[in-house]
DOFI-705433 format. One record per residue: residue in one letter; x negated, y negated, z negated of N, C-alpha, C in turn. Coordinates in steps of 0.001 Angstrom, whole numbers, plus 500000, padded with zeros to 6 digits. Example, Ala and Ser with C-alpha at 12.3 -4.5 7.8 and 13.67 -1.06 7.14 Angstrom:
% residues 2
{"A",{486810,505690,492200},{487700,504500,492200},{486800,503300,492200}},
{"S",{487150,502250,492920},{486330,501060,492860},{487100,499970,492130}},
This chain:
% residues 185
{"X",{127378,563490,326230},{126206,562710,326565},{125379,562552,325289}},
{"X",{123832,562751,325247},{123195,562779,323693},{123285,560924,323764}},
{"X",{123471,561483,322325},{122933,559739,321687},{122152,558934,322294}},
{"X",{120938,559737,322342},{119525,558763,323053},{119699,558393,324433}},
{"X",{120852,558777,325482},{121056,558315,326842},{122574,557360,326447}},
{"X",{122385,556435,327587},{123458,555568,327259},{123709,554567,325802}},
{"X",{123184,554125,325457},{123876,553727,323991},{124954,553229,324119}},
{"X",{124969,551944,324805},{126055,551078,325372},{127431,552136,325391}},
{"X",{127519,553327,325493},{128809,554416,325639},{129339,554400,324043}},
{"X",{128875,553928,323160},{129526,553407,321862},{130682,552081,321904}},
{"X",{130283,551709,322456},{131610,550365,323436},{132612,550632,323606}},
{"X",{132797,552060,323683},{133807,552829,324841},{134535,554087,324398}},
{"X",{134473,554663,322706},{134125,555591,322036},{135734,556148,322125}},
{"X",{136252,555409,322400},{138173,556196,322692},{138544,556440,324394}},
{"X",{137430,556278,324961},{137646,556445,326756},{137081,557921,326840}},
{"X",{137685,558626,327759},{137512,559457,327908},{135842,559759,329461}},
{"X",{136253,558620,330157},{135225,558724,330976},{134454,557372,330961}},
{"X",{133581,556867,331911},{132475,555515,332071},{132517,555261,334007}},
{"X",{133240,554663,334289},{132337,554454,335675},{131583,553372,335489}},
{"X",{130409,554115,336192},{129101,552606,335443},{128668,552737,337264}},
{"X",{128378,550898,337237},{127952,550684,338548},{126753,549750,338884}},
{"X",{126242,549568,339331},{124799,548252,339494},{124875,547095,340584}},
{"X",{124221,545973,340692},{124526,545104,341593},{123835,543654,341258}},
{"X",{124281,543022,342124},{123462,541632,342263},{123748,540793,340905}},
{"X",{123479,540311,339706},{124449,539628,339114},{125228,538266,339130}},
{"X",{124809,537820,340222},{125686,536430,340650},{126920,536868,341393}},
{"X",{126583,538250,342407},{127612,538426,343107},{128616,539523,342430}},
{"X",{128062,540478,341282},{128987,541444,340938},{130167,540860,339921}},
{"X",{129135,539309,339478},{130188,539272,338008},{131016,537502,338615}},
{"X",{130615,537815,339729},{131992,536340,340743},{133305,536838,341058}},
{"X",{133791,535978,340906},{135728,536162,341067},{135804,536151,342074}},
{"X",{135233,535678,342713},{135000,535043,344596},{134067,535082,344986}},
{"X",{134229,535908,346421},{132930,536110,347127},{133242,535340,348070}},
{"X",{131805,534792,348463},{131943,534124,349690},{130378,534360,350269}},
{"X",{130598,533957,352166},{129334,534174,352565},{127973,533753,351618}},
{"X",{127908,532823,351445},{127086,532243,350816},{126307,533258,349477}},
{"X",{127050,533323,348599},{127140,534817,347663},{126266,535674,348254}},
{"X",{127117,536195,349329},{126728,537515,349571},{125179,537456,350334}},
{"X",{125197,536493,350976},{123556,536153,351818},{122999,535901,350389}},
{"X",{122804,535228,349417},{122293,534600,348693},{121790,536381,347619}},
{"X",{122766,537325,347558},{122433,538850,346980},{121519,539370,347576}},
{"X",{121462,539613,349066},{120765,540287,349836},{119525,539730,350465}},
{"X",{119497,538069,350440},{118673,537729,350777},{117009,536793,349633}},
{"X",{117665,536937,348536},{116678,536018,347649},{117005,537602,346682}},
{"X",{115787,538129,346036},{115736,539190,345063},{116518,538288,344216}},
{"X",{116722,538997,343010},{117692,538440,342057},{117981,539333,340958}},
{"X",{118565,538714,339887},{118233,539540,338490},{119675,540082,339093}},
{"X",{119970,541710,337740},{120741,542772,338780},{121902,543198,337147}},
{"X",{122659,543833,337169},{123592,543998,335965},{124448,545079,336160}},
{"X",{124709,546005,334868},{124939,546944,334994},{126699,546386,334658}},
{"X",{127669,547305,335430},{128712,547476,335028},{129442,548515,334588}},
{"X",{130358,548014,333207},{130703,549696,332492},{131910,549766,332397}},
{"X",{133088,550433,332509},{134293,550371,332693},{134811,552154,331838}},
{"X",{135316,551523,330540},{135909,553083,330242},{137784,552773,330540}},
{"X",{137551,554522,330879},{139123,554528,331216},{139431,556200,331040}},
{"X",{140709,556311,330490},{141464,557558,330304},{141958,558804,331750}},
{"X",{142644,558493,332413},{143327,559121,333502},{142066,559708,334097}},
{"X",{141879,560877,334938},{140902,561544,335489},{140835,560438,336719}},
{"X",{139352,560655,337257},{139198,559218,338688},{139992,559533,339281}},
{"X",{140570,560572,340028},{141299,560721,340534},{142854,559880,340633}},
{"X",{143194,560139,339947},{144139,558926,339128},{143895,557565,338922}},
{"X",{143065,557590,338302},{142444,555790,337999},{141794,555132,339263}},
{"X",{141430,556013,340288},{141056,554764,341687},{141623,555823,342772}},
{"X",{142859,556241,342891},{143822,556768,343923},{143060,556100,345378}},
{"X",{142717,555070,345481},{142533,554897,347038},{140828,555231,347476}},
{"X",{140145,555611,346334},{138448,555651,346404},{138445,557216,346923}},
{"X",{137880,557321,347322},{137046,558710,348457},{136105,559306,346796}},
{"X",{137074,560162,346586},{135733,560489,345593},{135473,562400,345702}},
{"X",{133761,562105,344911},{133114,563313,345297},{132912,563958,343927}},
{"X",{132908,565132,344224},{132992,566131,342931},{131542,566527,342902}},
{"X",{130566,566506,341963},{129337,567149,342395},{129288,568067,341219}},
{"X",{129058,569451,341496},{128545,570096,340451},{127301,570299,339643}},
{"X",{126638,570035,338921},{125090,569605,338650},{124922,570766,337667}},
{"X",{123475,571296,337529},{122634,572440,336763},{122833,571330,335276}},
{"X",{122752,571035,334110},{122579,570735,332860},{121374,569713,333010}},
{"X",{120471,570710,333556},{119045,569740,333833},{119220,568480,334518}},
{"X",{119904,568686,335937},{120214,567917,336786},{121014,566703,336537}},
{"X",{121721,566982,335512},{123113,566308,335103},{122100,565515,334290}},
{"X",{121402,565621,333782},{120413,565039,332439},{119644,563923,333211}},
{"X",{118944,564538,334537},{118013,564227,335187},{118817,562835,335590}},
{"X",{120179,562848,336140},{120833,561998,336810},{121228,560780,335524}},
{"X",{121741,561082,334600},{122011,560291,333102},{120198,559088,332909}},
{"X",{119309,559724,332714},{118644,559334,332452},{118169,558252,332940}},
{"X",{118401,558498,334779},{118054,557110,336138},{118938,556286,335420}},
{"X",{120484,556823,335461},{121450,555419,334972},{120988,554734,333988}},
{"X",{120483,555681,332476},{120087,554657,331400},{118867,553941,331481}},
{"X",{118090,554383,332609},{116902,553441,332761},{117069,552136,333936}},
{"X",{118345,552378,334423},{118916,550699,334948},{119150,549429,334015}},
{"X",{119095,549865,332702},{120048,548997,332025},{118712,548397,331375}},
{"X",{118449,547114,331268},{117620,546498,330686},{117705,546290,329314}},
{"X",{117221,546656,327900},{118036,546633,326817},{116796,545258,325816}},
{"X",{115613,545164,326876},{114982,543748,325962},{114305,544149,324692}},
{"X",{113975,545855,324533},{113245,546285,323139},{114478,546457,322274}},
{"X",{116092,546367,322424},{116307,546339,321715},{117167,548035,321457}},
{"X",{118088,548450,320531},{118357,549821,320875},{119519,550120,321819}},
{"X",{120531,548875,321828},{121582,548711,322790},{121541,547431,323948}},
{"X",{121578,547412,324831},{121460,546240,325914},{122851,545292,325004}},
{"X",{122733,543981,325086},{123516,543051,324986},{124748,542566,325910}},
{"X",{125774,542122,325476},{127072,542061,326796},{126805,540877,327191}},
{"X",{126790,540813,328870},{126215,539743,329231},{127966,538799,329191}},
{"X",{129066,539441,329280},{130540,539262,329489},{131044,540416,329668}},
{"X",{132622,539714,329338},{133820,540997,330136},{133763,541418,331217}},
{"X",{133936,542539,331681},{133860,543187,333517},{134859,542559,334279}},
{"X",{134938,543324,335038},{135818,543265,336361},{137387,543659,335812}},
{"X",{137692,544087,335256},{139008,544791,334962},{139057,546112,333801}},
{"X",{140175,546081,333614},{140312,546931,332010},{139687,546958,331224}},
{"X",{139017,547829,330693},{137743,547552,329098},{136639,547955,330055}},
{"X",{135964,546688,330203},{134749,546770,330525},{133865,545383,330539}},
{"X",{132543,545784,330560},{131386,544528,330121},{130299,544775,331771}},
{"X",{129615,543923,331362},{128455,543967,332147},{127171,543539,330858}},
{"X",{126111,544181,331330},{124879,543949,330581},{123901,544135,331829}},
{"X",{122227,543360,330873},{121485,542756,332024},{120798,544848,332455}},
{"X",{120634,544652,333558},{120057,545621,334831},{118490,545258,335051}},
{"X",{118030,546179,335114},{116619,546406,335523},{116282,546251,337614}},
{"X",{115072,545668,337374},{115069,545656,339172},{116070,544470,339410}},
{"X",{115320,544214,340587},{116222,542717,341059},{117076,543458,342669}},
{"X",{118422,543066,342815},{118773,543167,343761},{118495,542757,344814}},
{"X",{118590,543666,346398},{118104,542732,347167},{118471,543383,348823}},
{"X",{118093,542961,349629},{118876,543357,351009},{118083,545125,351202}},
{"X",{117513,545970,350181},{116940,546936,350620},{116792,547403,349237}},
{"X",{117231,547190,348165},{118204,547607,346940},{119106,547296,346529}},
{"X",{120028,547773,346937},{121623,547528,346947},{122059,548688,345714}},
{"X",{123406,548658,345640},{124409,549226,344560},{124337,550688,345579}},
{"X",{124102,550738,347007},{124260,552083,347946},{123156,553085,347556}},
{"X",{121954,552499,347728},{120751,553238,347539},{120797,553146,346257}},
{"X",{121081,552331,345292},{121480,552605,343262},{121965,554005,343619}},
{"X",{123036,554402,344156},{123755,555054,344025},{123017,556552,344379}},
{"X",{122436,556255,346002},{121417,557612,346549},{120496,557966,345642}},
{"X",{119742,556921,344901},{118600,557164,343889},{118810,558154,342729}},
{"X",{120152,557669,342702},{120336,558758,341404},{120685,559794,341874}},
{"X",{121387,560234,342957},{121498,561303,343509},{120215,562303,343813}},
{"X",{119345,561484,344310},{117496,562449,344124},{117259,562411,342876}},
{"X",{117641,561497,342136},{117110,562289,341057},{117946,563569,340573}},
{"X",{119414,563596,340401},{119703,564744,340580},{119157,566278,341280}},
{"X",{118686,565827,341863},{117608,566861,343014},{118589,566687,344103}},
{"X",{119844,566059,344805},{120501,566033,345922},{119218,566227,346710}},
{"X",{119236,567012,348118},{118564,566287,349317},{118858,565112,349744}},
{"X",{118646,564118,349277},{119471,562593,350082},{118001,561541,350535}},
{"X",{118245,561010,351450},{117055,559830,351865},{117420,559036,351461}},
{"X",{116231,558071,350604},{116713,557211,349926},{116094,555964,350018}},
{"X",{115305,556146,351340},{114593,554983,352123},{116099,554071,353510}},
{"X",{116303,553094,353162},{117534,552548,354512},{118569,553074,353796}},
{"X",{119376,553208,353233},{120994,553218,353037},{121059,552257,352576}},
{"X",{121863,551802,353545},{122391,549942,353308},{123746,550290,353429}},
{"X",{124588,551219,353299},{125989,550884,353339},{126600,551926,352641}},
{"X",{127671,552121,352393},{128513,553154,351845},{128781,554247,352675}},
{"X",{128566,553622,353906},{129103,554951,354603},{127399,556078,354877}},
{"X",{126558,555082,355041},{125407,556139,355216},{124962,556881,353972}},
{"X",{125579,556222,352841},{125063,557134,351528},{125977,558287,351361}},
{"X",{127080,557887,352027},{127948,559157,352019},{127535,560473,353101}},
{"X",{127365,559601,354549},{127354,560774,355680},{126498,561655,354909}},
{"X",{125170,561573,354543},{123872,562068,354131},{124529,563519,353394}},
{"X",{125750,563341,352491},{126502,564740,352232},{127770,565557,353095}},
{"X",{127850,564607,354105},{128347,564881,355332},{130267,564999,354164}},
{"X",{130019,563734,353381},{131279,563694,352993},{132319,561761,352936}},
{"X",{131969,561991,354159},{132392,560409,354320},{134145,560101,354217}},
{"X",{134841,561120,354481},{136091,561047,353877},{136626,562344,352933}},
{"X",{137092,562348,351553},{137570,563677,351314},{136518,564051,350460}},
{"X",{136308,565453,350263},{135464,565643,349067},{134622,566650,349232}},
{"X",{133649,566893,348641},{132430,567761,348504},{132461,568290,347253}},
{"X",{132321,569406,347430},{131777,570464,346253},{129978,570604,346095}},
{"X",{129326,570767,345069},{128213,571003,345369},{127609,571528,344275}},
{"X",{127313,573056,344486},{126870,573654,342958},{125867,574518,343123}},
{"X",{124666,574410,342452},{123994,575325,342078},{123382,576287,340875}},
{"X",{124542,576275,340251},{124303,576812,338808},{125333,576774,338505}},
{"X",{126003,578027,337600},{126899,578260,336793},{127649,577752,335032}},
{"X",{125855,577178,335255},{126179,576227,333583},{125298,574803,334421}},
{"X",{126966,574163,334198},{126767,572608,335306},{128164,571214,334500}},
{"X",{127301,570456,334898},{128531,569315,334380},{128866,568608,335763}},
{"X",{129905,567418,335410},{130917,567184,336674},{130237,565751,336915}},
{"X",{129734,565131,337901},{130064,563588,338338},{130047,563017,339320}},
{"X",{131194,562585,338759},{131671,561785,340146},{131872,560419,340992}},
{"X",{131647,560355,342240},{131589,558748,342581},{132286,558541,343520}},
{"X",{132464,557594,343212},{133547,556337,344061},{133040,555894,344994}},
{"X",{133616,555158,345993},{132977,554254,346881},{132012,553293,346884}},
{"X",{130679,553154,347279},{129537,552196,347051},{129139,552664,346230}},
{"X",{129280,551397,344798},{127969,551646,343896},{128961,551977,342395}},
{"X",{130086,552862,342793},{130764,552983,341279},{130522,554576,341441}},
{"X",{130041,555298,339589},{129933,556350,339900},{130649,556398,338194}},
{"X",{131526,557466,338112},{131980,557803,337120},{131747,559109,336346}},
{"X",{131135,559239,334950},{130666,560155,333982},{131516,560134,333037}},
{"X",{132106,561843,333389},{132575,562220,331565},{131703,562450,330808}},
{"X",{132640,561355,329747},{131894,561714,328534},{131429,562882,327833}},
{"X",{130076,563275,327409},{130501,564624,326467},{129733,564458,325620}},
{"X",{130687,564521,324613},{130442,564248,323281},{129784,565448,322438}},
């Protein structure tokens, strides 16, 4: 990954991969969800936060029960897709976004997110968005759920291959709004 995408991936400099994910920030960085929460994400816009999680074991390994997809991407594409992620992350003028706290589990933070979450920008369509920008064919108007951001590659259980170029990098995503990038250094 060049220097100038990601900075925040200096955090993380002995992990071999990043699943970085987006979301409401009242509801992504709560111990407990409750209705209330979750109406309160989808229904009042709201400031939004990126989550970064480095970890060793291939995804495969590290989230055994997540449906994950293999995408093969052109260099360009792979760039094209890096770039949406680093322009989620709100960094305030400065050269690295600030830790807003510790994540969810293992070595990971959250920092503040660009765009406010809301019942028609979710962590699903986070997820489709970057996929057009990849150049996927994906609609990226209405995906409100995990499963419609998936059907759209007609890979709702199990895995997808998807390549158009011979000089391509790998990334891959998890269920909803977690998508995981090897590093390349």
């Amino acid at each position: 990954m060049p220097e100038v995408l990601f900075p925040e991936k200096q955090g993380f400099q002995e992990k071999k991969y990043l699943e970085i994910g987006w979301g409401d920030a009242g509801f992504y960085q709560s111990r407990h969800y409750t209705l209330a929460l979750t109406a309160r994400a989808l229904l009042a816009p709201g400031k939004s936060v990126v989550h970064v999680v480095g970890f060793d074991p291939p995804p495969e390994q590290a989230f055994p029960r997540a449906n994950i997809v293999l995408l093969h991407l052109p260099v360009r594409k792979f760039y094209d897709l890096l770039h949406f992620v680093d322009s989620s992350v709100d960094r305030a003028s400065r050269e690295r976004a600030l830790r807003r706290g510790p994540g969810r589990y293992g070595t990971s933070f959250f920092y503040d997110g660009r765009n406010s979450y809301h019942l028609f920008r979710t962590c699903n369509n986070w997820v489709v968005h970057a996929l057009a920008r990849a150049g996927l064919p994906v609609q990226t108007t209405l995906t409100l759920s995990t499963t419609a951001a998936m059907d759209q590659r007609g890979v709702s259980a199990g895995r997808c291959e998807i390549s158009s170029s011979p000089r391509r990098r790998k990334w891959r995503s998890g269920c909803c709004f977690k998508g995981a990038i090897k590093k390349l250094s």
